[in-house]
OpenMM code with the backbone's topology and positions (N, CA, C; nanometers):
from openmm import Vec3, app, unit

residues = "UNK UNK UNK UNK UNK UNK UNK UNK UNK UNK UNK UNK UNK UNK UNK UNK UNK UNK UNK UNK UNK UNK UNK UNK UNK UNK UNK UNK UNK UNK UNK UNK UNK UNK UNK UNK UNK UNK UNK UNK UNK UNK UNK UNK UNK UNK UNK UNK UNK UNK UNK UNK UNK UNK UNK UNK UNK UNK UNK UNK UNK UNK UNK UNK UNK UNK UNK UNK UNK UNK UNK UNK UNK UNK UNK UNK UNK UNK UNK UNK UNK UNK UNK UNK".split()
positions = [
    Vec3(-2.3183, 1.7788, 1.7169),
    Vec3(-2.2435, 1.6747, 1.6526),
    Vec3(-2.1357, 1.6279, 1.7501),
    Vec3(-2.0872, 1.4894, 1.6936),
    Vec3(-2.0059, 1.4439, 1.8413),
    Vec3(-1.8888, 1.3622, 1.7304),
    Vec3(-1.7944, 1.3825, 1.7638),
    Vec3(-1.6779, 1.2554, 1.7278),
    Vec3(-1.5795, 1.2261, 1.8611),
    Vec3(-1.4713, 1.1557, 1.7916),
    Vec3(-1.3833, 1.1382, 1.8949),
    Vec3(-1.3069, 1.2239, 2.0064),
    Vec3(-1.2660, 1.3705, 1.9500),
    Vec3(-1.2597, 1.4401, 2.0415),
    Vec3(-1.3663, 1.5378, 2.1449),
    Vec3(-1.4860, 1.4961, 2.1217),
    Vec3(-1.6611, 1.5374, 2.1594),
    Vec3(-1.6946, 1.5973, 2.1025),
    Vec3(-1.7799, 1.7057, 2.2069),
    Vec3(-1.8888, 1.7673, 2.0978),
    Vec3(-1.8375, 1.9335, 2.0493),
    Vec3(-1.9028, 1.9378, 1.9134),
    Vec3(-1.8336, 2.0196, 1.8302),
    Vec3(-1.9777, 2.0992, 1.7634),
    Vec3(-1.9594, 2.1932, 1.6867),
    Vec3(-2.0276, 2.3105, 1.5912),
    Vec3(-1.9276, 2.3253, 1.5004),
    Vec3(-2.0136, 2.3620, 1.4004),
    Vec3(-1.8731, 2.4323, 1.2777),
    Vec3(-1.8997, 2.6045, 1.2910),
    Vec3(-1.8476, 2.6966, 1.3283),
    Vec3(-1.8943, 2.7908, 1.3313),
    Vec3(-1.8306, 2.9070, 1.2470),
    Vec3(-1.8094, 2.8437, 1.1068),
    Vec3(-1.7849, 2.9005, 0.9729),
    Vec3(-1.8294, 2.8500, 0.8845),
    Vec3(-1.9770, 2.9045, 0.7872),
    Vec3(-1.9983, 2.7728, 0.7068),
    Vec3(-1.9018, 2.8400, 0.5761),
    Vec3(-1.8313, 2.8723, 0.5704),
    Vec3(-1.7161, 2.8995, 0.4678),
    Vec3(-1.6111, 2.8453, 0.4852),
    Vec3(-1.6011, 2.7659, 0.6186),
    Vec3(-1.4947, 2.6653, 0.6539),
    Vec3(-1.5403, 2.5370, 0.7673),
    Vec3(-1.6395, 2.4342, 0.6625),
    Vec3(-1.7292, 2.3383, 0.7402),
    Vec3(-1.5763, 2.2202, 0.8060),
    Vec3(-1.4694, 2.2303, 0.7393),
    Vec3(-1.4097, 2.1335, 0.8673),
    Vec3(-1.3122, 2.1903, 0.9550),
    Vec3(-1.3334, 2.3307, 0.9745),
    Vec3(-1.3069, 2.4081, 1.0898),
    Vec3(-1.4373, 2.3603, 1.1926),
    Vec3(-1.3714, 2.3020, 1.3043),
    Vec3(-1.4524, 2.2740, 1.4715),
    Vec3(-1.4672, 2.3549, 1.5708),
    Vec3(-1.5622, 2.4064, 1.6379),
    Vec3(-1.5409, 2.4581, 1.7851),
    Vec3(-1.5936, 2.3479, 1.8216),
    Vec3(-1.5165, 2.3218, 1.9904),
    Vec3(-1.4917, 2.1768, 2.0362),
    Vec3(-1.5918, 2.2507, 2.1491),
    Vec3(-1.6871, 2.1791, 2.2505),
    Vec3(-1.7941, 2.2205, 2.3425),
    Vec3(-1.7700, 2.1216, 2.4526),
    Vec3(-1.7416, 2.1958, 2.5791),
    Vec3(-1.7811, 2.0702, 2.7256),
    Vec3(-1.7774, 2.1562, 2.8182),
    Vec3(-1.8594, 2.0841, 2.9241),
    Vec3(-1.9193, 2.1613, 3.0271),
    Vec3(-1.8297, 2.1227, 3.1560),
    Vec3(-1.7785, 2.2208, 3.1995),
    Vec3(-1.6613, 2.1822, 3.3370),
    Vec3(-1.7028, 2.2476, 3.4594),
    Vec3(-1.7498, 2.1567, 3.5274),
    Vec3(-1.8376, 2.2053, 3.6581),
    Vec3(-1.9319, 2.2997, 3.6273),
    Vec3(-1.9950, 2.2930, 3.5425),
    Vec3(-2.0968, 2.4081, 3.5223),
    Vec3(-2.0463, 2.5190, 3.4120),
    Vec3(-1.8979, 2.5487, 3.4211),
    Vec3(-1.8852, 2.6274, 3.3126),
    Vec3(-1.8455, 2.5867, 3.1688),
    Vec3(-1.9332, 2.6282, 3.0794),
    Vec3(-1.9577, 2.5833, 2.9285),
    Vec3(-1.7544, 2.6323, 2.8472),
    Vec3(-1.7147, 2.5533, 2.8438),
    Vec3(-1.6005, 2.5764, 2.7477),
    Vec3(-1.5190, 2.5795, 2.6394),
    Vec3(-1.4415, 2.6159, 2.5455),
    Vec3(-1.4520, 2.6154, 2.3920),
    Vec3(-1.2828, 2.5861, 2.4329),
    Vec3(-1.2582, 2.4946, 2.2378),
    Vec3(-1.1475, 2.4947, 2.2541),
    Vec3(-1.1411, 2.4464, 2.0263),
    Vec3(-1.1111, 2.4755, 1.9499),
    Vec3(-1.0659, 2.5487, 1.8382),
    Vec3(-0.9988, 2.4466, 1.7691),
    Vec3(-1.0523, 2.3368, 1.6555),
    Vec3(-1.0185, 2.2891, 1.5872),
    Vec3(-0.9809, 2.2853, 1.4197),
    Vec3(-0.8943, 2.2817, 1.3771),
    Vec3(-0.8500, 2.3477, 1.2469),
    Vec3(-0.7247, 2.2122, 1.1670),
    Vec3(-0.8166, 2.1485, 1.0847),
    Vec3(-0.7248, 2.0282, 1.0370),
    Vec3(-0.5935, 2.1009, 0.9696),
    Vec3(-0.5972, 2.1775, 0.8998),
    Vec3(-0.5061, 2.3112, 0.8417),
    Vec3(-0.3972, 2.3200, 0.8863),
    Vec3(-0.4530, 2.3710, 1.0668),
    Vec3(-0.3691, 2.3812, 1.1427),
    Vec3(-0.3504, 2.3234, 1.2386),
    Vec3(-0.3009, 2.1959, 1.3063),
    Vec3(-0.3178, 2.1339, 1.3840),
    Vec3(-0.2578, 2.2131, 1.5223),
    Vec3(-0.1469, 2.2783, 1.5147),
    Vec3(-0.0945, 2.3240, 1.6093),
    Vec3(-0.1683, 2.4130, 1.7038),
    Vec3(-0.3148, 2.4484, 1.6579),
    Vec3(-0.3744, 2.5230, 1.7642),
    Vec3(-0.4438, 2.4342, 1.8275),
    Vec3(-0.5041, 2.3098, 1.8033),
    Vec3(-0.5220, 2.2026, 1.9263),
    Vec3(-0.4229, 2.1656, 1.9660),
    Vec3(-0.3248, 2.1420, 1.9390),
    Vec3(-0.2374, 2.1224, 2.0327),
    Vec3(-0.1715, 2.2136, 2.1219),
    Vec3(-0.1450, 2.3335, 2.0523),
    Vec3(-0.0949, 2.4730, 2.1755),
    Vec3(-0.2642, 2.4921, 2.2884),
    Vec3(-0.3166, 2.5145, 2.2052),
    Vec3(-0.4341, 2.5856, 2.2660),
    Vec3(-0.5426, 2.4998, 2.3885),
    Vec3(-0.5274, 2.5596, 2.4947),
    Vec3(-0.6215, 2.4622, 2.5716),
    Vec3(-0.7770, 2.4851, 2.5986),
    Vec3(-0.8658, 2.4546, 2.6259),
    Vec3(-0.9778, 2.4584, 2.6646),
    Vec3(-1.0213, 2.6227, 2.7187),
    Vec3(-1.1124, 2.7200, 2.6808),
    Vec3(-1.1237, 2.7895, 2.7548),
    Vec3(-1.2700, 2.8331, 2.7552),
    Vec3(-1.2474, 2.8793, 2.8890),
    Vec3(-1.3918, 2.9456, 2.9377),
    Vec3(-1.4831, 3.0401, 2.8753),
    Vec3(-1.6014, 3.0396, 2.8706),
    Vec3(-1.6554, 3.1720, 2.7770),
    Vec3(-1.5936, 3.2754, 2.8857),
    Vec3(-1.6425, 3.2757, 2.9729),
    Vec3(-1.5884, 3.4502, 3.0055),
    Vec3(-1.4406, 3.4813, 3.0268),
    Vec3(-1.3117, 3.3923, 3.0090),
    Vec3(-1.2113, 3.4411, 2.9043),
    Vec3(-1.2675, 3.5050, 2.7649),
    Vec3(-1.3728, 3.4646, 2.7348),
    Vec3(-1.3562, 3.5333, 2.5533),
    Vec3(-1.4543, 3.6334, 2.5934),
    Vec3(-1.5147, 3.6479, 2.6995),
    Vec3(-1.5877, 3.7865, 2.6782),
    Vec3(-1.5023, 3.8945, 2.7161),
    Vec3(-1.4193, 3.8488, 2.8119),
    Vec3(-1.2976, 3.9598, 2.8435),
    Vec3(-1.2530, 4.0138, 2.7939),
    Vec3(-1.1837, 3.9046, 2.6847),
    Vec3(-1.0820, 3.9056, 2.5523),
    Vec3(-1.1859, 4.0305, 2.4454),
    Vec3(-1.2961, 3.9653, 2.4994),
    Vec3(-1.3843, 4.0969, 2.3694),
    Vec3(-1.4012, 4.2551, 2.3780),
    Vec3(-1.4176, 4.2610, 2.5435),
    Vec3(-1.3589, 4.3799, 2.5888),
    Vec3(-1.2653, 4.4461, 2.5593),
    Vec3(-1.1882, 4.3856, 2.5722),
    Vec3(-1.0658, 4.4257, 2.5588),
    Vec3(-1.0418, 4.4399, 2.4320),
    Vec3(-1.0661, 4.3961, 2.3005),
    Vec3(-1.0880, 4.4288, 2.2029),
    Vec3(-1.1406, 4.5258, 2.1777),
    Vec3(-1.2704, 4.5957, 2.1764),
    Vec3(-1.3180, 4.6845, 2.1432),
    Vec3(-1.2978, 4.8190, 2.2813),
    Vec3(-1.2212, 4.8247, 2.3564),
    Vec3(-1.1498, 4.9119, 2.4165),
    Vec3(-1.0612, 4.9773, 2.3508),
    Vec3(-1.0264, 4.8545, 2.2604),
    Vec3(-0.8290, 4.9308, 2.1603),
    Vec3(-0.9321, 4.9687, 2.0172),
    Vec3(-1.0682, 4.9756, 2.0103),
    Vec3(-1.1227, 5.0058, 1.8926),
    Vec3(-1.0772, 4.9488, 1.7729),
    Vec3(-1.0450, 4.8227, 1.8070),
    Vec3(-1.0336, 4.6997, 1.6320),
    Vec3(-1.1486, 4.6602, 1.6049),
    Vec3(-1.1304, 4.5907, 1.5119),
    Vec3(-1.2773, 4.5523, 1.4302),
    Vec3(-1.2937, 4.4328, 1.4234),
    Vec3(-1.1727, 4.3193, 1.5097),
    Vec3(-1.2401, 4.1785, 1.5694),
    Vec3(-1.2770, 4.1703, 1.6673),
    Vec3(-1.3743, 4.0500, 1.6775),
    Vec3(-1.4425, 4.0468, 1.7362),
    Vec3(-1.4474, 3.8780, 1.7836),
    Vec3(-1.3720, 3.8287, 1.9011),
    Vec3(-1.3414, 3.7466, 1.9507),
    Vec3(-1.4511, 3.6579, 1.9426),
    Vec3(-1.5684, 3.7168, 2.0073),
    Vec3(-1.7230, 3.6549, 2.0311),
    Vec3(-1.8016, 3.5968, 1.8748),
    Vec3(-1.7179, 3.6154, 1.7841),
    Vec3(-1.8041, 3.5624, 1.6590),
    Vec3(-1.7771, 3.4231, 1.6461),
    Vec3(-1.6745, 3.3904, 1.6936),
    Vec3(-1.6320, 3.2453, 1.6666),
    Vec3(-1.7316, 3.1808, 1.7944),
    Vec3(-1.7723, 3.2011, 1.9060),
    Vec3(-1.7774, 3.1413, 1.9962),
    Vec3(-1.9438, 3.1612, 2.0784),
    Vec3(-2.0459, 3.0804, 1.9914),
    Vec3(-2.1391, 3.1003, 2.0509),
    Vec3(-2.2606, 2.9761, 2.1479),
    Vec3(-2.2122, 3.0882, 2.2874),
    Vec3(-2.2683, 3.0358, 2.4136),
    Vec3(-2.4113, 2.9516, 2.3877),
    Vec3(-2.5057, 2.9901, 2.3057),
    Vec3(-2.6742, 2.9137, 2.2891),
    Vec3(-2.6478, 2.7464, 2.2091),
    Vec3(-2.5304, 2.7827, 2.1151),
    Vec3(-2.5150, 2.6835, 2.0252),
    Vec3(-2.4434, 2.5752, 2.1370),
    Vec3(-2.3855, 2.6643, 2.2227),
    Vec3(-2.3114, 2.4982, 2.3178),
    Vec3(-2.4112, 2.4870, 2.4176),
    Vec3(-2.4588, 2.5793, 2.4015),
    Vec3(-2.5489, 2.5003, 2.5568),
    Vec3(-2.6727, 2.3927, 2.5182),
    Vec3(-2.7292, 2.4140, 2.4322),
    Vec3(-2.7584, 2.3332, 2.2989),
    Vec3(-2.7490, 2.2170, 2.2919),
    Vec3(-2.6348, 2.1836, 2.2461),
    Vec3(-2.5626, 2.0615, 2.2096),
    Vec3(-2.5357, 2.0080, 2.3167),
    Vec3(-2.4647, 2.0653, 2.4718),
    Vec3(-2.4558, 1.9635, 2.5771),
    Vec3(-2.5617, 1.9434, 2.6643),
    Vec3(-2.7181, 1.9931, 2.6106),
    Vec3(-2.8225, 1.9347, 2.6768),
    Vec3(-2.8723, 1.8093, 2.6165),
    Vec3(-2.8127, 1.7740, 2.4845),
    Vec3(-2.8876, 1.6773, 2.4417),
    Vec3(-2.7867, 1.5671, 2.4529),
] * unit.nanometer
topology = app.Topology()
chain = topology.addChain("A")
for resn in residues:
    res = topology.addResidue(resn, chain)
    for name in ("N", "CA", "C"):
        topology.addAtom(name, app.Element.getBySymbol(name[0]), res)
């Protein structure tokens, strides 16, 4: 799906106008977190790389919590969408 700020997934269907935002920057596929709710995380939050969030996931399950960074953010679904 595409609007004005590009291309997007909803990747909560328990929260369909929650966005993950999708673009490809020199080759690397990048996410960046839309939330009408909350606007302030598009605006704080900038663009980031998947392997920031695989890091971030590491590092998560190193401290043994039970989030899981990588649920919001999936790599097939953007690569997906910016082939077509």
């Amino acid at each position: 799906m595409k609007d004005e700020l590009g291309v997007y997934y909803t990747p909560s269907l328990q929260h369909p106008e929650v966005r993950m935002y999708v673009r490809d920057n020199q080759g690397e596929i990048e996410f960046r977190l839309y939330n009408p709710d909350e606007p302030i995380i598009w605006e704080k939050h900038q663009w980031v790389p998947y392997q920031a969030i695989e890091a971030a996931a590491v590092m998560f399950r190193e401290k043994n919590t039970d989030r899981n960074p990588l649920a919001l953010y999936d790599l097939d679904i953007a690569r997906k969408l910016l082939e077509d």
